[in-house]
C-alpha positions in Angstrom: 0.0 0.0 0.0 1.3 3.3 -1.1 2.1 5.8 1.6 -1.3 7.9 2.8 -3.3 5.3 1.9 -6.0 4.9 4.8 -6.5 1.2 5.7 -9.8 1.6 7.7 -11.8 4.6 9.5 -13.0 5.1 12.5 -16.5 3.4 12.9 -15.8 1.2 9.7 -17.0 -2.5 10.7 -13.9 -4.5 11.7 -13.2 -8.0 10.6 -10.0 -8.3 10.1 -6.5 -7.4 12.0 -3.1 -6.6 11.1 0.4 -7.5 11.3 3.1 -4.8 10.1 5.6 -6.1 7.9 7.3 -3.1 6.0 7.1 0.6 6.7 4.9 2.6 9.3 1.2 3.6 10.6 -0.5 6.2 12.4 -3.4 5.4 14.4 -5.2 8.7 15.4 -9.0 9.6 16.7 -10.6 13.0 15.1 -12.3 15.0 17.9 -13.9 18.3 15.7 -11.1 19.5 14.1 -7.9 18.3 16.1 -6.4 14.7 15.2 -5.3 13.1 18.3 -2.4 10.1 17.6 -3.1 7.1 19.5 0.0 5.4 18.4 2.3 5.4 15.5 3.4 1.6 14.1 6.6 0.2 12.8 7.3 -3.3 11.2 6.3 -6.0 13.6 3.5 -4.2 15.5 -0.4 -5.5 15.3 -3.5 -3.4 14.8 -7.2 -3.5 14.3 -7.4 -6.8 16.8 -9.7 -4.9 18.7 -12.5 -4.6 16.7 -12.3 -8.3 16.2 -12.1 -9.1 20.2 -14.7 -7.2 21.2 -17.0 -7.5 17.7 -17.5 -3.7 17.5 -16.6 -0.8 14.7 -13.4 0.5 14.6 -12.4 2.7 17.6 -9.6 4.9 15.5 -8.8 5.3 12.3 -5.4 4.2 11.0 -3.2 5.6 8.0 0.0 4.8 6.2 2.9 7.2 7.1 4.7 5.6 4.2 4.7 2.9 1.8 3.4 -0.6 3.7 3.2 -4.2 3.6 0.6 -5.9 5.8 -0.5 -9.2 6.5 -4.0 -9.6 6.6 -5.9 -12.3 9.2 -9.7 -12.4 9.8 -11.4 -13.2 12.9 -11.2 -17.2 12.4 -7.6 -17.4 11.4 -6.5 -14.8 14.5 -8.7 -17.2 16.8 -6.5 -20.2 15.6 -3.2 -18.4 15.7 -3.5 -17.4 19.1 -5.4 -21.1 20.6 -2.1 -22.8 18.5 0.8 -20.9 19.2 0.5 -19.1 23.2 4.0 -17.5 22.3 2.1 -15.4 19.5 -0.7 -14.4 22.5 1.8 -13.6 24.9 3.7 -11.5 22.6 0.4 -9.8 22.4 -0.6 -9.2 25.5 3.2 -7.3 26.1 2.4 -5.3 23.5 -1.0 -4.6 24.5 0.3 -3.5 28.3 2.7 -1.1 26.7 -0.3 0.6 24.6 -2.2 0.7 28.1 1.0 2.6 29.7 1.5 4.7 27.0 -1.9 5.7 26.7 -1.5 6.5 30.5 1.6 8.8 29.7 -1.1 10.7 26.9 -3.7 11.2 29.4 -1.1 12.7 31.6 -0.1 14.9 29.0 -3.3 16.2 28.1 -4.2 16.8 31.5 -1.9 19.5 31.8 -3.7 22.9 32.0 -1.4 24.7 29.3 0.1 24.5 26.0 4.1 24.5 26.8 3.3 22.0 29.2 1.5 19.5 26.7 4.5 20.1 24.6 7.7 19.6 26.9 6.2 16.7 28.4 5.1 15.0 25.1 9.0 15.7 23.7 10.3 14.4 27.0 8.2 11.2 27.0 9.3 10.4 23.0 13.2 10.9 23.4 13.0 8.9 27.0 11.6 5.9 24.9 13.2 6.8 21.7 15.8 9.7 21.8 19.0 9.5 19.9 22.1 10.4 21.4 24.1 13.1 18.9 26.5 16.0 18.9 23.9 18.8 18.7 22.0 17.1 21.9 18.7 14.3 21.8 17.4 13.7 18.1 13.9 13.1 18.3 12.1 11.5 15.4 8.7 13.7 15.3 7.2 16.3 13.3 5.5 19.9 14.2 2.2 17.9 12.9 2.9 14.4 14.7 3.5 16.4 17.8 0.2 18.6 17.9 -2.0 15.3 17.0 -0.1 13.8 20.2 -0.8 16.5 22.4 -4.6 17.5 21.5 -3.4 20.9 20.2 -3.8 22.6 16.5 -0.5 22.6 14.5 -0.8 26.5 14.9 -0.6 26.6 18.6 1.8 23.7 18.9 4.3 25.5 16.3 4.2 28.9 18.4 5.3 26.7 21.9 7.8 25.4 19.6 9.2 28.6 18.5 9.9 30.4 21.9 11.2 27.1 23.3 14.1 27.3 19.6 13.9 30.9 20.7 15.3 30.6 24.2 17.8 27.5 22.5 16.0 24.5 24.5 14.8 22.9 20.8 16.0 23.1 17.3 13.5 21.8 15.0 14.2 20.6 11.4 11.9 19.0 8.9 11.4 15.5 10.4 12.5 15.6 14.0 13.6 17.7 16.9 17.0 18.1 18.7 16.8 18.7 22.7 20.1 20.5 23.2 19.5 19.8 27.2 16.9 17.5 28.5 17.4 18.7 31.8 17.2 22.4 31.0 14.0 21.4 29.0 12.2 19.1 31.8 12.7 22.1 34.7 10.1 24.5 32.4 7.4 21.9 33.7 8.7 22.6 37.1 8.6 26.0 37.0 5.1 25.5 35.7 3.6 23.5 37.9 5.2 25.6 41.0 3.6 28.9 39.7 0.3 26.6 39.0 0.2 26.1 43.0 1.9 29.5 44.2 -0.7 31.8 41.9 0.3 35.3 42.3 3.2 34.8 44.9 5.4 34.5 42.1 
């Protein structure tokens, strides 16, 4: 499948699952006009099993970020694969408790009261996980776009946080990812936030 090709919507009937082979895929929930990112797939991962365990439309819709190869299995071949082979179902269920902590981390994230706070936290949480090491500080592997859908935010409002935080040198962002020059310098403005949250107008 060619890249931007959607592979099923949100509320479309579900009978079949997928296994990633080649490429990536965004899952992401439309609430009005903001796209929300549930998860984003690379070769190996699973999706669409839920519409299939609990016999219900799909919860999300999901979207190739580039081109993809996918193996398709409906709901009697999944049922087999995981009564025949319990190494298949456990690697499942691993994968399924890391969705249900990430998804923990996002409602975190979204339960900050601010903007910049969404942001830094959301940045933090991807290069803990998946952060490259370089010269210029922490590559991370996310987009202006990518980021906003994370965070519940329009791209507009998620581009100004990330201009002032380029603007006082805690980010540099390029076309395709983000470089942290200091993590730690980066993690104290959700410090400073919260302490001003509980001081008020002391400070």
């Amino acid at each position: 499948m060619p890249a931007g090709t959607v592979i099923f919507n949100e509320d479309d009937p579900g009978h079949e699952m997928f296994i990633l082979h080649k490429g990536r895929v965004r899952i992401f929930k439309k609430v009005r006009s903001i796209e929300t990112t549930l998860a984003e797939l690379s070769k190996g991962d699973f999706f669409g099993e839920m519409s299939i365990l609990e016999k219900s439309p799909r919860s999300a819709t999901a979207v190739a970020i580039t081109e993809i190869k996918v193996l398709v299995l409906d709901e009697k071949t999944f049922e087999q694969l995981l009564k025949s082979t319990p190494e298949v179902a456990f690697k499942m269920m691993k994968k399924m408790a890391e969705r249900l902590r990430y998804a923990d981390e996002q409602i975190e994230t979204l339960l900050f009261k601010d903007a910049t706070s969404k942001v830094v936290d959301m940045i933090s949480n991807i290069a803990k996980k998946k952060g490259v090491e370089s010269e210029k500080g922490v590559v991370v592997n996310v987009t202006t776009t990518d980021l906003a859908g994370r965070v519940g935010l329009d791209v507009d409002k998620t581009r100004k946080v990330l201009d002032i935080l380029v603007e006082r040198k805690f980010l540099k962002v390029e076309e395709e990812h983000l470089i942290i020059r200091n993590p730690k310098k980066l993690l104290k403005i959700l410090s400073f936030i919260e302490l001003k949250e509980q001081l008020g107008d002391i400070i």
